[in-house]
N, C-alpha and C positions, 0 to 999 in steps of 0.2 A: 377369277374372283366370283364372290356372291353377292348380288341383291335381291333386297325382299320388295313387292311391289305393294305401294299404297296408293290407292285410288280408286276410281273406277273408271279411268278416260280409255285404259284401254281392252274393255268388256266388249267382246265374249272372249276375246284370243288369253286374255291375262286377267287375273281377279285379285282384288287385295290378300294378301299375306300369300300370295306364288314366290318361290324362292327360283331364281333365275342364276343361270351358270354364264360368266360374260366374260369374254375378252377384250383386253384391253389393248393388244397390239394391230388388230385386224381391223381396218376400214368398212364400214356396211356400204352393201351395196342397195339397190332399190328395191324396196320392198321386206329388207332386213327390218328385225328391231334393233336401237339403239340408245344408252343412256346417253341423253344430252341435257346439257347447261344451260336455260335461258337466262338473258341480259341481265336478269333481276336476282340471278342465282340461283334460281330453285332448278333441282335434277330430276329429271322423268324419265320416263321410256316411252319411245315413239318408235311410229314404224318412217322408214323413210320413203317420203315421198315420190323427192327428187332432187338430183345433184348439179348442180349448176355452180356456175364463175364463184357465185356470191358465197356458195356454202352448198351445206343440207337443207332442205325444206323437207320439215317432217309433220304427220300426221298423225288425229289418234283416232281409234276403232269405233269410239263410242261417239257417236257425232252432239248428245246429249251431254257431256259430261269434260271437263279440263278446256284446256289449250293446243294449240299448236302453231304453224307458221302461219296457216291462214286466217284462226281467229287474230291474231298479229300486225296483219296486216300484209301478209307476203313477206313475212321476216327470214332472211336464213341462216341458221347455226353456221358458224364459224365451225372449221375441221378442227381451231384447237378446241372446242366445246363439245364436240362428240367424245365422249371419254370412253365408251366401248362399245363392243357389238355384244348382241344377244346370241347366245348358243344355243341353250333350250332351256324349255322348264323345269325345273327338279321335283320340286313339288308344287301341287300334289301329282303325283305320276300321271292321274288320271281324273277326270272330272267324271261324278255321275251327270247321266244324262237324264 
């Protein structure tokens, strides 16, 4: 599938309107990006932390800017709330520097 990223939690790796290629069948592992679910329903992309009993604990690039487990409280996504892994970026192919 595609999503477009709105944000800026997770700047410099990803910037609003990056179109992201993701799969939905494959588990991230550490250090993947992934769309996930929090409690309140809102979807983001994080990178994953860490995997443990309770879930995913994930984190975002921009230590400025969103959420994540640790703003939370040490919260961790449920595996059904991980709905996919990141692939790569589609656009823009390339960022000037």
């Amino acid at each position: 599938g595609l999503v477009v990223v709105r944000g800026e939690s997770m700047l410099p790796t990803l910037a609003d309107g990056d179109w992201l290629l993701i799969n939905r069948r494959r588990s991230p592992k550490v250090s993947d990006l992934a769309i996930v679910r929090f409690a309140d329903g809102e979807v983001s992309v994080k990178r994953v932390d860490l995997i443990g009993d309770e879930g995913y604990f994930v984190t975002r690039d921009n230590p400025r800017v969103g959420r994540d487990s640790w703003t939370l409280g040490g919260v961790a996504i449920p595996p059904t709330d991980v709905l996919a892994t990141v692939v790569t970026r589609l656009w823009p192919p390339k960022r000037p520097s």
